[in-house]
N, C-alpha and C positions, 0 to 999 in steps of 0.2 A: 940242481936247477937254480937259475939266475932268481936273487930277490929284484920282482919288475914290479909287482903289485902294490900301485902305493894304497893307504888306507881309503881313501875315497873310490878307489878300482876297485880295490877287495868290498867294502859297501852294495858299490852299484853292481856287482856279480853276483853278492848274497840277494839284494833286493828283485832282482832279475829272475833266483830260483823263486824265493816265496810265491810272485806274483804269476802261478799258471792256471789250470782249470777250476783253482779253489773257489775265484771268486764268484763260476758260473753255478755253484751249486751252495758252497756250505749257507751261504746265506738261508736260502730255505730248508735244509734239514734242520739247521740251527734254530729256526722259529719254528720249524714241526714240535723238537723236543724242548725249548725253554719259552715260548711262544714271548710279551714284552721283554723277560730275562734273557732274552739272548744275548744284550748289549754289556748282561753283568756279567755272559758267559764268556764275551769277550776278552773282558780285562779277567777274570781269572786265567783264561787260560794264556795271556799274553805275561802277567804274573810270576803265573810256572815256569813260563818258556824261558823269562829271563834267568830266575834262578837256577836253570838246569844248564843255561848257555854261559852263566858267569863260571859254573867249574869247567868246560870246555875252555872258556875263557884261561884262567892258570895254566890247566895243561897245556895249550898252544901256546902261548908264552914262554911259558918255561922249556918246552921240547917243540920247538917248532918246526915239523915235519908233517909231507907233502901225503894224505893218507893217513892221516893220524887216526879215524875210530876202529882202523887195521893196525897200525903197528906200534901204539902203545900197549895195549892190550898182549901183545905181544912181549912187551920189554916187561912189564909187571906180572903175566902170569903164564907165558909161552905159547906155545903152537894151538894145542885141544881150544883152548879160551880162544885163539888171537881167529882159528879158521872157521869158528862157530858162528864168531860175529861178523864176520866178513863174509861168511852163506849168506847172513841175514841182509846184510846189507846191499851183494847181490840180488838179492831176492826182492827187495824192497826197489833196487833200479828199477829191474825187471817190470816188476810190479805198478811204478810210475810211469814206465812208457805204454805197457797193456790200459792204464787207466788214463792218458791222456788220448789216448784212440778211442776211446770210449766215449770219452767228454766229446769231440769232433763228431764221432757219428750220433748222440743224440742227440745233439745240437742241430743236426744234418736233418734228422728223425722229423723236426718242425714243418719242415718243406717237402720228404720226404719218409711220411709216417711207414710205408714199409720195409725201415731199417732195422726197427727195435719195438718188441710187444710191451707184456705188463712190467712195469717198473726200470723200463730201459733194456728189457734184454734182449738180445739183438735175433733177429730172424734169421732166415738163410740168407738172404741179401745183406743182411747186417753184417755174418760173418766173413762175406766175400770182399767188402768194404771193409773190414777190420783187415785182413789181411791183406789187403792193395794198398792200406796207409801202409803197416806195418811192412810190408816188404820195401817199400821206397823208402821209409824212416832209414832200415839195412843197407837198402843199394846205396844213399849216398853216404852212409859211416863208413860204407866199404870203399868208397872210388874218392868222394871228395872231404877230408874232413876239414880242408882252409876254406872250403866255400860255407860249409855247417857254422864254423865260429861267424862270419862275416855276416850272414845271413841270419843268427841267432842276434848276433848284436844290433841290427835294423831293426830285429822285431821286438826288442825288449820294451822300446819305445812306443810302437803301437800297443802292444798288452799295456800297458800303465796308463798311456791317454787316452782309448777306447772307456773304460771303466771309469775314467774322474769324467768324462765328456754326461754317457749316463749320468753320474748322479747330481751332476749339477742341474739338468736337465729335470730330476723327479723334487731334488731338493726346494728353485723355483715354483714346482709346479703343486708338489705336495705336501710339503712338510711342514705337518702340524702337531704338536704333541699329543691330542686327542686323537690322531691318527698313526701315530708312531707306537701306543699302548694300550693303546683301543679301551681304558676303563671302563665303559659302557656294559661291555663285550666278553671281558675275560682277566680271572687275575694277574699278577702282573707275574707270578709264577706258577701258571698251572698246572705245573707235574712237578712240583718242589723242586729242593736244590738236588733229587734223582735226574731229571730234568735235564737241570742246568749242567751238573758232573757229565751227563752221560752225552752234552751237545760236544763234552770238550774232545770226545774221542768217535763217536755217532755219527754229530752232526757237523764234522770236517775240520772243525778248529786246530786239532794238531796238526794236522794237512797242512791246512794252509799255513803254519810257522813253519814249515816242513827247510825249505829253503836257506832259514839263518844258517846251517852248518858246514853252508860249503865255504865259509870263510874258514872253517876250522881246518878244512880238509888241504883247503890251500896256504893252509900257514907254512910249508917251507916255499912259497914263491911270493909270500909277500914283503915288503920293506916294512921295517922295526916291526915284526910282527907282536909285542909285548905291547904297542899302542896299537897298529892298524887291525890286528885279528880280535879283542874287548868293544874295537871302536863298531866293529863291522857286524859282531855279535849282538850288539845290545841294540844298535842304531839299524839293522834290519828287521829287526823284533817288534822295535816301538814304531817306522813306517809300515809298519806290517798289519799292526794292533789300532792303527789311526784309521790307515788304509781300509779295513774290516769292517770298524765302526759306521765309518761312514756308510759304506754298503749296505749293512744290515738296516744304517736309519732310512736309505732309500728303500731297500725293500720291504721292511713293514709300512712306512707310508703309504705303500701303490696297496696295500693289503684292504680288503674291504670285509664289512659284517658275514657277508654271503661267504666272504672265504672262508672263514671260521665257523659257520653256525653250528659245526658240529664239533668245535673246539680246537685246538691250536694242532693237540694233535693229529688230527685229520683234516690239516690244512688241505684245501682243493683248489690250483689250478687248472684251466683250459688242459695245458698239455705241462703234467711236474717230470718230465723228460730236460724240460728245456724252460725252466723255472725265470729266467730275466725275460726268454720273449716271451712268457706266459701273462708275465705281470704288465710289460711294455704294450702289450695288444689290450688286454681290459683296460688298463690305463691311456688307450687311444693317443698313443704315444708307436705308433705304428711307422714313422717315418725315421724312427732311431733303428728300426728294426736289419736294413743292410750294415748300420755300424757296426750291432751288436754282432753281426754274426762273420763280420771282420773277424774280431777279436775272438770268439767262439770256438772258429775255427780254424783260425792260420795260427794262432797263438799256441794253443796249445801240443797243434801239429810240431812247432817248434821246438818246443817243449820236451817232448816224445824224440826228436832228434838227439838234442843234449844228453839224455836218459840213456836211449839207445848206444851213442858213446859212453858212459859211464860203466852202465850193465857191463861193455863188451870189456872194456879195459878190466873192470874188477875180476871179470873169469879170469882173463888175459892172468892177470896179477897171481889170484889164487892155484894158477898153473906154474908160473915163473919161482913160485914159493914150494914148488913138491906135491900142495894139492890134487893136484888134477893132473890127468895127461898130457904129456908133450905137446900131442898135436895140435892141442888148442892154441901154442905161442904162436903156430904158422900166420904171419904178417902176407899183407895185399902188398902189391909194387908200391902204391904209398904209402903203409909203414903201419896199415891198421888191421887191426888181429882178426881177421875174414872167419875161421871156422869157431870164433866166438860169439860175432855177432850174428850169424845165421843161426849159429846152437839157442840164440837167446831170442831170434825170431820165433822160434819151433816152441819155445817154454811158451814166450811172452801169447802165443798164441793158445796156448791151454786153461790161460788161464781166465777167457772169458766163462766157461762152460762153468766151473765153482761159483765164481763169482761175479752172477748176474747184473747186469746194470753200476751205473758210479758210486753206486752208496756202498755197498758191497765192497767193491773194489778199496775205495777209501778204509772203508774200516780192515781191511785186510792188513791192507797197506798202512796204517797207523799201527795195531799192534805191534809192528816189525818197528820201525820207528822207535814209539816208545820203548822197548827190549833194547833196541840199538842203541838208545840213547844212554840206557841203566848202566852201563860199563864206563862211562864217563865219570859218574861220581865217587866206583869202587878203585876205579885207576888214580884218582884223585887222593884218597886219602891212602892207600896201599903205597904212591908213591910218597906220600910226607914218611911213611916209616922207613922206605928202600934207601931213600934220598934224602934224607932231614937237611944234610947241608949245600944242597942244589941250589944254587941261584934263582929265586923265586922272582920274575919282574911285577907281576900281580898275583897277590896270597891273601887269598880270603879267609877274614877271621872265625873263629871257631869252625876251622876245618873237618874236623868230628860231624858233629850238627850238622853242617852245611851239606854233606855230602849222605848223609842220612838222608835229611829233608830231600834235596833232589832225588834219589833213588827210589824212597818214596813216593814222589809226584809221578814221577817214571813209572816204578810197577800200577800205579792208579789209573794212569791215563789206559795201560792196556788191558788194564781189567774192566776198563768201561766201555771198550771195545763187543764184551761180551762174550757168553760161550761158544756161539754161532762161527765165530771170529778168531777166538784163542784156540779152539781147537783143529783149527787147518790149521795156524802157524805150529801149533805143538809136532803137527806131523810134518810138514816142511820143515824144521827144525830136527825130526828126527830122520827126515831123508838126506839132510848133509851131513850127519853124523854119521848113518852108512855108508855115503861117499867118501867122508875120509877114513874108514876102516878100511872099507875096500881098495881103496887107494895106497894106504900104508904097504897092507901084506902083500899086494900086484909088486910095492917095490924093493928093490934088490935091498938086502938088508946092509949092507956097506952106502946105498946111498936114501935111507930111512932118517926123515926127520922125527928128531928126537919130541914124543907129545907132550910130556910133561902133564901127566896125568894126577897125579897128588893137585897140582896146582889148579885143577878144573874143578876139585868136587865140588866147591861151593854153587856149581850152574847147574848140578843136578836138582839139589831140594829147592830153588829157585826155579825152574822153570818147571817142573814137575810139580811145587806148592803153585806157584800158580794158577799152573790148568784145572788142579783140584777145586780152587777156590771158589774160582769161573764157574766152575762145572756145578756146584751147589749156592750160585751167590744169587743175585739179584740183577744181571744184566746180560742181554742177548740170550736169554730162553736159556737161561739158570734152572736149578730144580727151587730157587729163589725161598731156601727155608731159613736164613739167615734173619737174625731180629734187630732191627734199628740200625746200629754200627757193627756189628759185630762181624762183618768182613773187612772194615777198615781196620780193625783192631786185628784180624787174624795179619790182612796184608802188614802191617807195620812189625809185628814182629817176624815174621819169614823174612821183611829185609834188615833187620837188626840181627836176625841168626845169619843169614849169608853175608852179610857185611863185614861181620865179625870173621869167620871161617873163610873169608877171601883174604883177609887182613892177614890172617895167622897163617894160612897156606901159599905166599904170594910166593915168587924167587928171589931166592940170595941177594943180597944188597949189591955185591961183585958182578953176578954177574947181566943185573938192571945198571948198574954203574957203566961196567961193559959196552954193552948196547948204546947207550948215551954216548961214549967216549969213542967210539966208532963214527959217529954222525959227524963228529967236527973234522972227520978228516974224510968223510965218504963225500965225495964232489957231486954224488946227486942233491945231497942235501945244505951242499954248505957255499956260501957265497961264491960267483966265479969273478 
């Protein structure tokens, strides 16, 4: 692929993904669980975000290639590891465009409440509406995808001025700091820093950073990617984290005593389906009401387009790689992989029934995320050992540490997802690992990619300590017998044991050298 992406492209592409359905909800689940500390939950989690994106940050620099939390992963510890994560991150497409249909119909719900019952979940009409989005999201991935980019890039612009339009709007009209923390009313953290941890992954906050890493993913089509893919990282993170803020102080402002009187976590609006026109109508601020619902729902429709492309190309991809059956490569007369993206209509359609309503969905959708992310910090220091004399353009110091610490924040943020949560991804998780079995032995043993099975074991006591954790900790209906810290303590060392045993079980330096030494002369990847 041609380097066309200069760093300010690559930016405005990253900021583009952040800014979709996050900003119609996390705000209010965010003050359900941290109620004034939302704003602290902000900057923690934008904190994290950055130090788990500065080690993306080195890997793209140094390997900079198009797909990279697919096929490093690959060059450090082979196929078992490289197809695990790239289920995941399937799965998590998938997962984003089912959940921007979701934001759209109850959104939709406001005008028409017989879309979606208790807590957003959708009715029969709801599900007939779910699938009339979702099949047109397909029909035009399938027929037009130069009209999708064209018409994605018009909209990027409405999602960003809709949202700064509101809150200038509440900011005028309401903000006052005895209304932004209500002292009167409630403390300023009323479910402690359980609370605030649990908004980082609960109440949308990883969601909405969700977006910074498609600079990652398009670091082989961007120019000098060793400054543009750092610059596009950290600079969509902190628009991101500004962007939030501001949000969250518009919507605690519109908040009144009545909403809380039974405290933060039973915050009550009119209709918590559709949380901005909730606040916009008690706040008699009713003539913002057709703006909001611009951006509500064309926005995120859009959104679910991009997604939809992505989902379909990642099957596409994990077929072209031996994964999966053939069939699925079969291309439409314009060039897009049709029995993929219908395959990921039929999924993306399954998945409202588990999980009901946007809050759901999100936190589903975050575990996989944060899991997705965890592979970025073992690649990281796995390759300082493979590669010590690799051209580093940005190498961050005490690389040990650094990639702990992130891995750490990583496995944190999905364990505050909760058990409810961790244990459907455990089983998604373990349904693509049946597909690549079954996949294997279906092929002919002269044309079987090799798994590379030694180099996997460290994903077992990792994702299996985890669900355990989950399962007895203190978040999303735990058997919660853990005393004080003492699941952070267990979490830290499960990834200090797998850190280590991914280290020591990586591949041959030759033949991660290999792989790299291939890229400079494979014309997909290298300048034309």
């Amino acid at each position: 692929m041609k380097r066309t992406i200069s760093p300010l492209g690559l930016l405005l592409t990253s900021i583009s993904a952040v800014v979709g359905s996050g900003w119609l909800f996390s705000t209010y689940y965010t003050a359900r669980l941290s109620g004034p500390a939302s704003l602290l939950a902000w900057i923690i989690g934008g904190v994290f975000i950055i130090i788990v994106a500065l080690v993306f940050s080195e890997i793209c620099a140094m390997i900079p290639v198009s797909g990279s939390s697919v096929r490093i992963p690959q060059y450090t510890h082979g196929s078992v590891v490289s197809f695990l994560f790239a289920w995941m991150i399937w799965l998590s497409y998938l997962a984003l465009m089912s959940t921007e249909t979701q934001a759209v119909i109850q959104y939709a719900s406001f005008y028409f409440p017989t879309l979606t019952g208790e807590a957003g979940k959708l009715t029969g009409y709801g599900y007939l509406a779910a699938a009339a989005i979702m099949l047109l999201v397909s029909t035009i991935n399938v027929y037009s995808i130069r009209w999708l980019i064209r018409f994605n890039s018009f909209l990027t612009y409405i999602k960003i001025i809709i949202p700064i339009i509101i809150i200038a709007v509440i900011f005028y009209l309401y903000l006052e700091p005895s209304k932004v923390f209500h002292p009167a009313h409630s403390n300023f953290m009323p479910l402690g820093f359980h609370g605030v941890f649990g908004a980082l992954s609960m109440g949308g906050i990883l969601f909405a950073f969700n977006g910074f890493k498609q600079a990652a993913e398009m670091a082989g089509e961007a120019e000098k990617p060793h400054i543009s893919v750092p610059f596009a990282l950290i600079g969509s993170i902190i628009f991101c984290m500004v962007f939030y803020l501001l949000l969250q102080l518009a919507f605690n402002s519109t908040i009144l005593p009545s909403n809380i009187i039974h405290g933060w976590e039973n915050l009550t609006l009119s209709n918590d389906s559709s949380p901005f026109a909730a606040i916009l109508e008690q706040s008699n601020l009713t003539s913002l009401l057709p703006v909001l619902y611009i951006g509500a729902i064309i926005a995120p429709f859009a959104a679910g387009l991009m997604y939809c492309s992505s989902a379909g190309r990642s099957l596409f991809g994990m077929s072209k790689n031996g994964y999966l059956p053939k069939f699925i490569q079969k291309l439409s007369p314009q060039g897009n992989p049709t029995y993929a993206i219908w395959m990921n209509f039929l999924y993306g359609m399954c998945l409202f029934a588990p999980l009901p309503g946007w809050d759901k969905m999100m936190s589903f959708l975050t575990s996989l995320l944060a899991i997705t992310y965890a592979v970025g910090p073992i690649c990281l220091l796995t390759l300082r050992y493979q590669l010590p004399k690799q051209k580093r353009p940005l190498k961050l110091p005490f690389g040990a540490l650094w990639s702990m610490i992130a891995l750490y924040i990583c496995t944190l943020l999905a364990y505050f997802t909760g058990w409810d949560i961790l244990s459907k991804m455990s089983i998604a998780v373990g349904l693509g690992f049946a597909v690549l079995l079954i996949q294997h032995f279906l092929t002919k043993k002269s044309k079987r990619t090799k798994l590379n099975w030694r180099e996997a074991v460290w994903l077992w006591p990792y994702l299996i300590g985890l669900t355990i954790i989950s399962k007895i900790g203190n978040y999303g209906n735990g058997l919660d017998i853990f005393f004080s810290t003492t699941d952070y303590i267990l979490i830290a060392v499960l990834c200090v044991f797998c850190m280590f045993l991914a280290v020591k079980l990586r591949l041959p330096s030759e033949i991660t050298q290999g792989y790299i030494d291939k890229l400079h002369l494979d014309k997909e990847d290298h300048i034309a």
